[in-house]
KERO-484005 format. One record per residue: y, z, x of N, C-alpha, C in turn. Coordinates in nm, 2 decimals, decimal comma, padded with zeros to 4 digits. Each point is the difference from the previous one (the first is absolute). Layout:
REM residues N
<kolpa <Y; Z; X>; <Y; Z; X>; <Y; Z; X>>
...
END
This chain:
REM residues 195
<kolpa <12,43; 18,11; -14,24>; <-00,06; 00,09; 00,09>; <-00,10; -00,07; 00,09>>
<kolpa <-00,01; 00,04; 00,12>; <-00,08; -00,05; 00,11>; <-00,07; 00,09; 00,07>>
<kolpa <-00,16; -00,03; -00,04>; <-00,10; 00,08; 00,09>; <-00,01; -00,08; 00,17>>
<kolpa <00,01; 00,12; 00,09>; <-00,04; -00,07; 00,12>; <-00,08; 00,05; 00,05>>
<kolpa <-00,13; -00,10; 00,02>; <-00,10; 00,05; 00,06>; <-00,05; -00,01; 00,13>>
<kolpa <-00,03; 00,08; 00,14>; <00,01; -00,05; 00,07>; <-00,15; 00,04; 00,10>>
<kolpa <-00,04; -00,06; 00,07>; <-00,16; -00,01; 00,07>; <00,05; 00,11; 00,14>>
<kolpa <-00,05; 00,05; 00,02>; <00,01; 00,13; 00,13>; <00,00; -00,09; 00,13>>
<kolpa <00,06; 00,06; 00,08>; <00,01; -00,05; 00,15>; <-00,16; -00,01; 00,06>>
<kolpa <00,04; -00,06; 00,09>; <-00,14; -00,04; 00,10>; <-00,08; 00,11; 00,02>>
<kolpa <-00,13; 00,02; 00,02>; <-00,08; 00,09; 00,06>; <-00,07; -00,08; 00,11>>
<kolpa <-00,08; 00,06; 00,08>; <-00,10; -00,04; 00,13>; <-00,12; -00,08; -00,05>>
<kolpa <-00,01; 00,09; -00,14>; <-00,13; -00,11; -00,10>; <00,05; -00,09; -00,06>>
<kolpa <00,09; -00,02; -00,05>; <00,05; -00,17; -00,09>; <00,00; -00,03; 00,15>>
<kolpa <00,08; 00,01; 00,10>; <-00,01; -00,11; 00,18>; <-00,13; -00,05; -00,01>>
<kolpa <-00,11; 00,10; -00,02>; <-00,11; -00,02; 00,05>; <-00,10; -00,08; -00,16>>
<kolpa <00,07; -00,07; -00,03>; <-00,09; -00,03; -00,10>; <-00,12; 00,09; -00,11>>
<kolpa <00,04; 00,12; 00,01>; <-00,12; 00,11; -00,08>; <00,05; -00,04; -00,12>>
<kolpa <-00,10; -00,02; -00,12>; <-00,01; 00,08; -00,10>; <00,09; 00,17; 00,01>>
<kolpa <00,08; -00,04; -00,09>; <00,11; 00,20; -00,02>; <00,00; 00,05; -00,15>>
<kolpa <-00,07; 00,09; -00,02>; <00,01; 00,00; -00,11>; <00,06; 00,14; -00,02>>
<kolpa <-00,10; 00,11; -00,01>; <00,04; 00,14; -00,05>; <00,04; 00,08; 00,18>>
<kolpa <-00,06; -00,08; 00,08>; <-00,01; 00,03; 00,13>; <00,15; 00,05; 00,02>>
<kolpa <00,06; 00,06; 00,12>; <00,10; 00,03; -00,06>; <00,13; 00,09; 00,18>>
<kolpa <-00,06; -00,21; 00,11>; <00,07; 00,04; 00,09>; <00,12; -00,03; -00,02>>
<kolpa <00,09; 00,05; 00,13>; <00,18; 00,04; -00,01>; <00,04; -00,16; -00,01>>
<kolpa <00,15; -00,01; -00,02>; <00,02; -00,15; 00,11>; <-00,02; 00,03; 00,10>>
<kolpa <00,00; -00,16; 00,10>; <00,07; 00,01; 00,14>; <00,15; -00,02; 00,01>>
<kolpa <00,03; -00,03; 00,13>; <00,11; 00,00; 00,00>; <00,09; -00,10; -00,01>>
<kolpa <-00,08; -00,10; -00,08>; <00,08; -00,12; -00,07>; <00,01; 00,00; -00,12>>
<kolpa <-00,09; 00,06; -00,09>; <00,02; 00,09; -00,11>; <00,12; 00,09; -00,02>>
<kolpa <00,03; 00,07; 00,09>; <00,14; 00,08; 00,00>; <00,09; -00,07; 00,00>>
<kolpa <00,00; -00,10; 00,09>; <00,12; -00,05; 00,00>; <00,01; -00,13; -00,12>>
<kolpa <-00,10; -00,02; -00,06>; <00,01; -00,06; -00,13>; <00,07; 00,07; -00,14>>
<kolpa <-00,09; 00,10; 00,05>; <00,05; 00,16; -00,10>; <00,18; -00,02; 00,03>>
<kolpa <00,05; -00,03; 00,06>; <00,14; 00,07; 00,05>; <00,06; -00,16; -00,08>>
<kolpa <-00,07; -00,11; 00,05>; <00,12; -00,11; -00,04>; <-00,03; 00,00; -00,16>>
<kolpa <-00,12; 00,04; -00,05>; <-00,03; -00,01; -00,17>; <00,10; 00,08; -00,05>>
<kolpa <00,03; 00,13; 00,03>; <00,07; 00,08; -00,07>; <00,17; -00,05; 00,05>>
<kolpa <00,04; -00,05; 00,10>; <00,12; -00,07; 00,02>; <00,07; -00,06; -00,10>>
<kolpa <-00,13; -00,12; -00,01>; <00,01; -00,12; -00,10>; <00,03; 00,05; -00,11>>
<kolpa <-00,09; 00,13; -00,09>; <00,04; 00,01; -00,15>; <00,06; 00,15; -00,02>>
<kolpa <00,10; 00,03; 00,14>; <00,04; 00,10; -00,02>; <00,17; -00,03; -00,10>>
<kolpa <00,05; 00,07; -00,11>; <-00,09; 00,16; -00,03>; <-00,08; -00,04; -00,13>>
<kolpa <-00,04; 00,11; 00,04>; <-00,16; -00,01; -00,12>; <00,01; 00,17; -00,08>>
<kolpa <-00,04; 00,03; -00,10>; <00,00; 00,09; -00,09>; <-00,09; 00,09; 00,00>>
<kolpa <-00,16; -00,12; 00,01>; <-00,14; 00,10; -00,08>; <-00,08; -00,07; 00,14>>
<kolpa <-00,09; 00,08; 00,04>; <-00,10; -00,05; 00,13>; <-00,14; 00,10; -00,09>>
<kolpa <-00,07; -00,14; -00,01>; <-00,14; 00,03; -00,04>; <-00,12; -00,02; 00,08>>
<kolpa <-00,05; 00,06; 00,04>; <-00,12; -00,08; 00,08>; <-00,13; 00,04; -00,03>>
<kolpa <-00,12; -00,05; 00,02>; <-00,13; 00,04; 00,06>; <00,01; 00,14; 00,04>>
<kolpa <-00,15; 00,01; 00,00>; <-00,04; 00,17; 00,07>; <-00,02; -00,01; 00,15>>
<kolpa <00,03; -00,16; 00,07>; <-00,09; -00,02; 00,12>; <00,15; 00,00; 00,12>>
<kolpa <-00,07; 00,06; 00,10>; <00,11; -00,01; 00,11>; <00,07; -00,09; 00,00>>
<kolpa <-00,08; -00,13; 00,01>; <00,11; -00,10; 00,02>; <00,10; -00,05; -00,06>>
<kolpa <-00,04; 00,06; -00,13>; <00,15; 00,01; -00,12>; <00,11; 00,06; 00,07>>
<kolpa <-00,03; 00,15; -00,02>; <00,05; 00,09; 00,05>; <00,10; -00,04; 00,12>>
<kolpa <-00,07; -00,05; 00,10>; <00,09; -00,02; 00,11>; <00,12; -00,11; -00,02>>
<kolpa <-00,05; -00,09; -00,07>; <00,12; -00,09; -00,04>; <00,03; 00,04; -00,08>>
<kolpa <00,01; 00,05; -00,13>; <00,08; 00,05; -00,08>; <00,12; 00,12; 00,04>>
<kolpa <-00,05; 00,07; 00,15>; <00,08; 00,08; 00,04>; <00,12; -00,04; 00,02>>
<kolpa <-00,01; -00,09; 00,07>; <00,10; -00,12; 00,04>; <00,14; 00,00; -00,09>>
<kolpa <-00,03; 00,03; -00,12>; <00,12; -00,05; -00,09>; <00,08; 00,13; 00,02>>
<kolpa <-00,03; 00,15; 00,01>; <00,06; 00,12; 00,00>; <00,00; 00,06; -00,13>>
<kolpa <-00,10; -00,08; -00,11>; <00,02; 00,05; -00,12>; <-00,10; 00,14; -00,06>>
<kolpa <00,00; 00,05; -00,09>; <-00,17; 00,14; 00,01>; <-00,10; -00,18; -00,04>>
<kolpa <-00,11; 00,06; 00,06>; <-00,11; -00,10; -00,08>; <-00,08; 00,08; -00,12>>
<kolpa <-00,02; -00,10; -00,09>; <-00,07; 00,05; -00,14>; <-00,14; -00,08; 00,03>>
<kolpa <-00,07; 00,10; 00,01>; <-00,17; -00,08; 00,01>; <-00,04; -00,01; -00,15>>
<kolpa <-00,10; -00,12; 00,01>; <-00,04; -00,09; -00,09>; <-00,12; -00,03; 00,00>>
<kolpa <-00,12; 00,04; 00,00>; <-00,19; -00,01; 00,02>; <00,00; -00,17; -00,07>>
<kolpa <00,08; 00,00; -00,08>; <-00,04; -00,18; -00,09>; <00,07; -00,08; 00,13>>
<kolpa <00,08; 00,01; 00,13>; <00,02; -00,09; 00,07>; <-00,07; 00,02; 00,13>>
<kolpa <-00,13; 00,01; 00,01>; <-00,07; 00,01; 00,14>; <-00,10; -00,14; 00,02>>
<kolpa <-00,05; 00,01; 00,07>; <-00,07; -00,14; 00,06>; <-00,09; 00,00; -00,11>>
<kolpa <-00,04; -00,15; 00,01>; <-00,15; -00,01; -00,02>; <-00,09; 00,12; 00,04>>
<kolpa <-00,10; 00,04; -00,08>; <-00,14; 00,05; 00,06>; <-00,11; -00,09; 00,09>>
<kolpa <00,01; -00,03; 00,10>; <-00,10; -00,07; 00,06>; <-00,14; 00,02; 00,02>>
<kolpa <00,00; 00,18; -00,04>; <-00,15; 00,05; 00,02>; <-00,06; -00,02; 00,13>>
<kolpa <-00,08; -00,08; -00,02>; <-00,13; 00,00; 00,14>; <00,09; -00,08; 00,09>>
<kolpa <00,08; -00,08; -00,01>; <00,04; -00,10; 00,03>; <00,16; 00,01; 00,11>>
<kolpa <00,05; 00,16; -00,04>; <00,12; 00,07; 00,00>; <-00,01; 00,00; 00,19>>
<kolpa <00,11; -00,07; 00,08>; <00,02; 00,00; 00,17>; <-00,13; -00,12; 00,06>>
<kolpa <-00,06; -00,08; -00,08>; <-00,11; -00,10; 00,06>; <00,10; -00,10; 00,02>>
<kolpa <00,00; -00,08; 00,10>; <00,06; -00,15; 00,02>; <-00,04; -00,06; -00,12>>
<kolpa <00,14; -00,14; -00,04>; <-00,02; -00,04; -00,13>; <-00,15; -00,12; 00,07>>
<kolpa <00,00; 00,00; 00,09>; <-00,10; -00,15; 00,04>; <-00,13; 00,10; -00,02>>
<kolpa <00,02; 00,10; 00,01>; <-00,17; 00,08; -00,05>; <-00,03; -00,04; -00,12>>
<kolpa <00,05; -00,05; -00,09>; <-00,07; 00,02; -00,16>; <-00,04; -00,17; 00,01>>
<kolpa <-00,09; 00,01; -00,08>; <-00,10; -00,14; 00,02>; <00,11; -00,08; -00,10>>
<kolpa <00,00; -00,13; -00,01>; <00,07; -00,15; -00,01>; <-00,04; 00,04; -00,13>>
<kolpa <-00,12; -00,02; -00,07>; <-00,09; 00,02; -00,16>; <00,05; 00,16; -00,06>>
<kolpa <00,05; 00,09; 00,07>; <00,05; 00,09; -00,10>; <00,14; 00,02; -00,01>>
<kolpa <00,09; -00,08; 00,10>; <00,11; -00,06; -00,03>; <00,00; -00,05; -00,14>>
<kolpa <-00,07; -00,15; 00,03>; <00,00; -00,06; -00,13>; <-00,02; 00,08; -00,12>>
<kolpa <-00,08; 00,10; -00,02>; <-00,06; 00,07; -00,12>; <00,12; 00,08; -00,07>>
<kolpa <00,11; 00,05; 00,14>; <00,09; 00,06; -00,02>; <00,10; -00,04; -00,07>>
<kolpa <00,01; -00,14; 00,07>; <00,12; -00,05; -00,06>; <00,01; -00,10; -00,13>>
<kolpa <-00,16; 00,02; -00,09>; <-00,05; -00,04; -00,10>; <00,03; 00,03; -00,09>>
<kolpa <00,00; 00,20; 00,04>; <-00,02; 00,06; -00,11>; <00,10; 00,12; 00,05>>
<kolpa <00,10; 00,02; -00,11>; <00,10; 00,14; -00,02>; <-00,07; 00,11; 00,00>>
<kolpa <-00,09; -00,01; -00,07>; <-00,08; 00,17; -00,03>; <-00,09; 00,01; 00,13>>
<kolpa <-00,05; -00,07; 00,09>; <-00,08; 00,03; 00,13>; <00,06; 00,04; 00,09>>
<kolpa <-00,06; 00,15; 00,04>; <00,07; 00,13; 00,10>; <-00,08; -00,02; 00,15>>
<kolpa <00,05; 00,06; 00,09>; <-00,13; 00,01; 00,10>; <-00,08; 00,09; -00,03>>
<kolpa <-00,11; 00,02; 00,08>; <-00,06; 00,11; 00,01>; <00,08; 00,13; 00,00>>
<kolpa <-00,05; 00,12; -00,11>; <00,12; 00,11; 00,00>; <00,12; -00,02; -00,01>>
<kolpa <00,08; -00,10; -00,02>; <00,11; -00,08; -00,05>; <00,07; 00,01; -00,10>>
<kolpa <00,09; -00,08; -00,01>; <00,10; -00,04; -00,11>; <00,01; -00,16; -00,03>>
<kolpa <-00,03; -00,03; -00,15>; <00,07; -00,15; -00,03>; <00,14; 00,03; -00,02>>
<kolpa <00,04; -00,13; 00,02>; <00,11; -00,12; 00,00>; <00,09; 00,07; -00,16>>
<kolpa <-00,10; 00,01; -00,07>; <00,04; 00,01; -00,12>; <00,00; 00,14; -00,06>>
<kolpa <-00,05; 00,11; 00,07>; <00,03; 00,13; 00,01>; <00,15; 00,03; 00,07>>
<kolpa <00,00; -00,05; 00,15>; <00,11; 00,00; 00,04>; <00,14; -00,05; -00,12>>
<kolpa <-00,03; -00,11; -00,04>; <00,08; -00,04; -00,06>; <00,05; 00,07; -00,15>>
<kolpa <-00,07; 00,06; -00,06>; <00,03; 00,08; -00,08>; <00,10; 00,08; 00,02>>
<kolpa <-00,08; 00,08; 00,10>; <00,11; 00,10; 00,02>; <00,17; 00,01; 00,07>>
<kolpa <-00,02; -00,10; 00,09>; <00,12; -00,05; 00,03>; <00,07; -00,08; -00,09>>
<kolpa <-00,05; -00,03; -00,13>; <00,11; -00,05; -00,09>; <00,02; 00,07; -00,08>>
<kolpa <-00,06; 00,15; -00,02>; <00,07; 00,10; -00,04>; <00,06; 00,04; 00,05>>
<kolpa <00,01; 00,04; 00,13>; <00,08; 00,09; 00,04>; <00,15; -00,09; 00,04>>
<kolpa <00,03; -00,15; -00,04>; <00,10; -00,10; -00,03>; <00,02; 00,02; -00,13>>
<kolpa <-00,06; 00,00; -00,10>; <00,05; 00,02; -00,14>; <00,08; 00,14; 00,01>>
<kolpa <-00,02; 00,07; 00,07>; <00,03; 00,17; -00,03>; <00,16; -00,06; 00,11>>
<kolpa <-00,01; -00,03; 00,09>; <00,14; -00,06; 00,07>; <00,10; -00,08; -00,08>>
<kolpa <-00,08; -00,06; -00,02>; <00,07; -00,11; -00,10>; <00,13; 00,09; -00,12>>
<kolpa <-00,10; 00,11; -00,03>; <00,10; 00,07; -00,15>; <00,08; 00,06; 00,11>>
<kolpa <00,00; 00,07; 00,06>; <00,09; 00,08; 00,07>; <00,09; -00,06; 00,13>>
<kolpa <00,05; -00,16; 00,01>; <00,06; -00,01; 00,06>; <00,11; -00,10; -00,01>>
<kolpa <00,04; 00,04; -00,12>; <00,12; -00,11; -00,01>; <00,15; 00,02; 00,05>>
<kolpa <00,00; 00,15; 00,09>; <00,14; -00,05; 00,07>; <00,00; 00,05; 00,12>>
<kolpa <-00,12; 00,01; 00,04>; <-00,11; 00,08; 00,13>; <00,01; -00,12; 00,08>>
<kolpa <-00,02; 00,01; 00,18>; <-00,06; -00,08; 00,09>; <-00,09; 00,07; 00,02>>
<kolpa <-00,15; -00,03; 00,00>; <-00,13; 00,06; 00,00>; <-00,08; -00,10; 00,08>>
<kolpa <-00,03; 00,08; 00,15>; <-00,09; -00,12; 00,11>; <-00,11; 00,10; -00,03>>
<kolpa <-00,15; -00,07; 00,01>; <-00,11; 00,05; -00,01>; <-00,07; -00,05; 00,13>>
<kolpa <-00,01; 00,08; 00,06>; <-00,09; -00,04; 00,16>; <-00,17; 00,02; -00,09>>
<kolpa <-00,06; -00,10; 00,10>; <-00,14; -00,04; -00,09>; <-00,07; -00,09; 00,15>>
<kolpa <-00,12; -00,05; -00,06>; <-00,08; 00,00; 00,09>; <-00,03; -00,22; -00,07>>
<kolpa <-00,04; -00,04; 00,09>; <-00,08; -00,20; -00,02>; <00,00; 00,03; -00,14>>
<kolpa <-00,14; 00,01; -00,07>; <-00,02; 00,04; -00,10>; <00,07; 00,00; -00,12>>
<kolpa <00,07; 00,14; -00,03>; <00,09; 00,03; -00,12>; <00,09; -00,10; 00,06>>
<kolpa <00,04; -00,11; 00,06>; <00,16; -00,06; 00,01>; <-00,06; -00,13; -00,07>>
<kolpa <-00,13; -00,01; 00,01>; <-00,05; -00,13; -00,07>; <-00,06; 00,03; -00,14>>
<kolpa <-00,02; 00,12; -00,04>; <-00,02; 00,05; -00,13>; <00,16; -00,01; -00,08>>
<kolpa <00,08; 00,03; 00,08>; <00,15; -00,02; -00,06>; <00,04; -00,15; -00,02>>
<kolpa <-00,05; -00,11; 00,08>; <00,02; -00,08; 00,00>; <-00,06; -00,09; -00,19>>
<kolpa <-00,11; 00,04; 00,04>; <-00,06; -00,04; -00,14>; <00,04; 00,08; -00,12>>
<kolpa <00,09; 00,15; 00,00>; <00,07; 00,04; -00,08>; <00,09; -00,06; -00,04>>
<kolpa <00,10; -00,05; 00,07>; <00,12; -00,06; 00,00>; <00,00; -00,14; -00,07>>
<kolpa <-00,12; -00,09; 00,04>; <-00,01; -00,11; 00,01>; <-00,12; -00,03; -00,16>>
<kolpa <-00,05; 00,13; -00,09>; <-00,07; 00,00; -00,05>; <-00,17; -00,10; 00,00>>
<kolpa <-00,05; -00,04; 00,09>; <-00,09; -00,05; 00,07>; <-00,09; 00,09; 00,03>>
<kolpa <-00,14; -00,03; 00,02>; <-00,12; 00,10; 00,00>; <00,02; 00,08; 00,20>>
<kolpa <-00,11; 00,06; 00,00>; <-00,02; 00,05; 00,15>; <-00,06; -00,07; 00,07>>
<kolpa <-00,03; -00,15; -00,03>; <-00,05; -00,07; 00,10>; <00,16; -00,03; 00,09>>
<kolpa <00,07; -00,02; -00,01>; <00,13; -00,04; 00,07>; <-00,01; 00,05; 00,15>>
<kolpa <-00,11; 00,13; -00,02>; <00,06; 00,13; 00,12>; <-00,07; -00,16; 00,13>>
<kolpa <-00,09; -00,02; -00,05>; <-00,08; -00,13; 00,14>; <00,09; -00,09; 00,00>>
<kolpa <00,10; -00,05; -00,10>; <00,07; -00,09; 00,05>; <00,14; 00,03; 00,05>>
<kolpa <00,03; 00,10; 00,09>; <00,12; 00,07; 00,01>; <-00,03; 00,10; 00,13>>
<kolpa <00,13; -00,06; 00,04>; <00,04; 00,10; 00,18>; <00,09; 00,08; 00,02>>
<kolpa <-00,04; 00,16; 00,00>; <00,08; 00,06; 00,03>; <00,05; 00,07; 00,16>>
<kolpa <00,12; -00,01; 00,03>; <00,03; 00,00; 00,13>; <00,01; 00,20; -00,03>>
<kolpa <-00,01; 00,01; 00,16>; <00,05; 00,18; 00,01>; <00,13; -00,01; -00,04>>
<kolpa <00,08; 00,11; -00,03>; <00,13; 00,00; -00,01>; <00,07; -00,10; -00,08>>
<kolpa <-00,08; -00,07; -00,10>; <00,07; -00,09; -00,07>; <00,06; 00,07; -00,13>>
<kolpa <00,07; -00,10; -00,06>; <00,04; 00,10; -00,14>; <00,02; -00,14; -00,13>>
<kolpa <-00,07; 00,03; -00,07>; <00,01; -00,04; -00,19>; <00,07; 00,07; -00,10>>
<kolpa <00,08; -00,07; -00,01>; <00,08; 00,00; -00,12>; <00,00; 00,01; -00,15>>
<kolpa <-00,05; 00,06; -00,11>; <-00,02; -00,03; -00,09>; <00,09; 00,03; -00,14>>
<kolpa <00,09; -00,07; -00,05>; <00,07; 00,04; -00,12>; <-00,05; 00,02; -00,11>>
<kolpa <00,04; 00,09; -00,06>; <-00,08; 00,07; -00,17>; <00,14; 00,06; -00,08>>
<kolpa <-00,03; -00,16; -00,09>; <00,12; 00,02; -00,12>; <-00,08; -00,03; -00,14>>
<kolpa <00,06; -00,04; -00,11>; <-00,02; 00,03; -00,09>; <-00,12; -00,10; -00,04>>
<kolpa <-00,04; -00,09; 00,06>; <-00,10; -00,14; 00,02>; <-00,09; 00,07; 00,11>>
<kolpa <-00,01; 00,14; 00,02>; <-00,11; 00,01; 00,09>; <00,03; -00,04; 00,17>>
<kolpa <-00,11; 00,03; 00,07>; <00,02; 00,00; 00,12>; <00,02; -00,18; 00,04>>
<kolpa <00,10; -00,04; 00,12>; <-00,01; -00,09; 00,08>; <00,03; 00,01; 00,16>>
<kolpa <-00,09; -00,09; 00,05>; <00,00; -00,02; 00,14>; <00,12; -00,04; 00,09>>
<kolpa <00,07; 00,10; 00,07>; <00,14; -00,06; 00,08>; <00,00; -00,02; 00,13>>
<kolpa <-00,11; 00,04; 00,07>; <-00,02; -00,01; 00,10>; <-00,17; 00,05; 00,06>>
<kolpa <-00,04; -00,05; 00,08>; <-00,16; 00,00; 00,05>; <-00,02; 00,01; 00,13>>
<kolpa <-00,02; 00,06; 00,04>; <-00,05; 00,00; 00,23>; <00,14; -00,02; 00,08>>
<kolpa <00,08; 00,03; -00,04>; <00,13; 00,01; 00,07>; <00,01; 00,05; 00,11>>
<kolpa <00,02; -00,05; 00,10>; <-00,04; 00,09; 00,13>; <00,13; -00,09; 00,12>>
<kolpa <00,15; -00,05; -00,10>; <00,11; 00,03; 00,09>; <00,07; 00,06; 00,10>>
<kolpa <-00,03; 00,13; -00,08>; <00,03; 00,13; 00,11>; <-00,05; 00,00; 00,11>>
<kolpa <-00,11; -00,04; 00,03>; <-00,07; 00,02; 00,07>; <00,01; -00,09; 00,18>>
<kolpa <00,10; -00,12; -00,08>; <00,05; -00,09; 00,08>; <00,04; 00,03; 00,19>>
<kolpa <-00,03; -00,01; 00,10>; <00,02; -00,02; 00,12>; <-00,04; 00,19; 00,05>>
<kolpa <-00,09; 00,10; -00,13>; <-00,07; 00,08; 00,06>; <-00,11; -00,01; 00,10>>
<kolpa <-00,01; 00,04; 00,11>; <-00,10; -00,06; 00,11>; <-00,12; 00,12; -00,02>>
<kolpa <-00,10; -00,03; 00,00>; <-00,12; -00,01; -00,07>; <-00,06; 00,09; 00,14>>
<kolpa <-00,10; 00,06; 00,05>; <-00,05; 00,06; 00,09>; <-00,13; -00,11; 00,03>>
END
């Protein structure tokens, strides 16, 4: 069985370098047309799960399947921090961030909150999908919480790891537990012209 997980199409704030957390604008229109070549790629598909956030939603539409919402697959909580340019946050609380799993922003969410929950709501996938194709539209975040699921490794990984829009991870779960089959895959995406 193969979980596929995949990161939502572009918005005007990932373009724009913001911080996106719970914020919760549409794509543009290179996000659609990401949305269109993602669901191409892993069409047909069975189970469409996503986030509470539009920009799930919009690419998940894409596939034609019902979507099953999922609260354990939504962004990080950025708090105070949620639509600020990433170059706003000072150099020294970078570092602090990327020190420490349990450090949230202001009004926030840790690394390690996020991560919990998105490895439950993978353990609950995991039982129920052994003859399923099950794509989970998700947000930066949970695809790097998946990553350290898969890969059983802590939540520092999420800083050492790039996730593209519209990319998709692979993860098999057999009887040895989860393994990693694919990571930021963004083939599909090949001679799409970008706005």
């Amino acid at each position: 069985m193969v979980l596929i997980v995949v990161r939502h199409g572009r918005t005007e704030a990932n373009q724009s370098g913001l911080l996106l957390g719970r914020a919760d604008p549409a794509l543009d229109s290179y996000g659609h047309r990401q949305a269109a070549a993602l669901a191409d790629a892993l069409a047909p598909v069975d189970r469409v799960v996503a986030s509470p956030l539009r920009r799930t939603h919009q690419t998940a539409e894409a596939f034609g399947r019902p979507i099953e919402v999922d609260e354990r697959w939504i962004e990080l909580d950025y708090g105070e921090w949620d639509g600020r340019p990433v170059a706003d946050v000072p150099a020294e609380t970078w570092a602090a961030w990327r020190a420490d799993a349990d450090y949230a922003p202001p009004g926030g969410e840790s690394l390690a909150q996020l991560g919990a929950r998105v490895h439950a709501a993978l353990d609950e996938l995991a039982s129920q999908a052994a003859d399923t194709t099950i794509v989970v539209v998700t947000h930066v975040s949970p695809v790097k919480a998946t990553l350290a699921w898969a890969l059983g490794v802590g939540h520092e990984v999420a800083w050492r790891s790039f996730v593209a829009t519209a990319s998709v991870t692979r993860v098999a779960v057999g009887p040895g537990g989860p393994s990693l089959h694919g990571f930021n895959d963004v083939i599909h995406l090949e001679g799409l012209a970008a706005d």
